[in-house]
N, C-alpha and C positions, 0 to 999 in steps of 0.2 A: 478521431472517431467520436458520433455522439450516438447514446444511447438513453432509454426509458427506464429509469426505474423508479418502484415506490422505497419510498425513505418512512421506514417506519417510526425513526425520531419525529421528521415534520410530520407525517401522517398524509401524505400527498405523492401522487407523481410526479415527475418531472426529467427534464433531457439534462443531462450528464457528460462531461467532454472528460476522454480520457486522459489522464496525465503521466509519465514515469519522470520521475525526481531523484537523482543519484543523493544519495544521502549515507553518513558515519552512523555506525547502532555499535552500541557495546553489547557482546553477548558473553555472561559470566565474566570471565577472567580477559580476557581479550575486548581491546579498546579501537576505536576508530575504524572499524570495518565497513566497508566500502559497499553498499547493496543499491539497486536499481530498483524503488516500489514504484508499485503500481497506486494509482488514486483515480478519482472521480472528480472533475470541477463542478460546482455548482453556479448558479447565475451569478450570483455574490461573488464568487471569485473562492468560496471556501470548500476544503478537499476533504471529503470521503474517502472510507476504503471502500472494497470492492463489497457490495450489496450483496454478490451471489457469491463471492469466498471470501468471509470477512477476516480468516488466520491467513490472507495470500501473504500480507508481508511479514508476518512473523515465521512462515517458512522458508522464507527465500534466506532472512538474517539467519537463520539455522542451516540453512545449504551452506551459507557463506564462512560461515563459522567452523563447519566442518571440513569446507576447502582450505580453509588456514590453518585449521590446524592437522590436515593431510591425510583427514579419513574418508 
């Protein structure tokens, strides 16, 4: 999927290809947990988070974390 948005580091619009990247995050005490983010590609090939929820993936690593540890 591609989408518009303004990036207000470059200061510009532009089209954005969605990406989800299975990636390891340690949260506190717990090491190598397993999360699915969400990103933005740019032309370049370099990933943004999400423009319009920029904590997406530090909640998802918090869902995740609290799936593991069973609450």
């Amino acid at each position: 999927m591609k989408k518009k948005f303004f990036n207000p580091e470059l200061n510009q619009y532009d089209y954005y290809t969605e990406v989800w990247l299975p990636e390891t995050v340690t949260v506190k005490d717990e090491k190598d947990i397993l999360v699915i983010n969400h990103y933005w590609k740019d032309k370049d090939g370099e990933l943004w988070g999400d423009f319009d929820n920029p904590m997406e993936n530090v909640y998802r690593s918090f869902v995740a974390y609290r799936q593991k540890k069973g609450f």
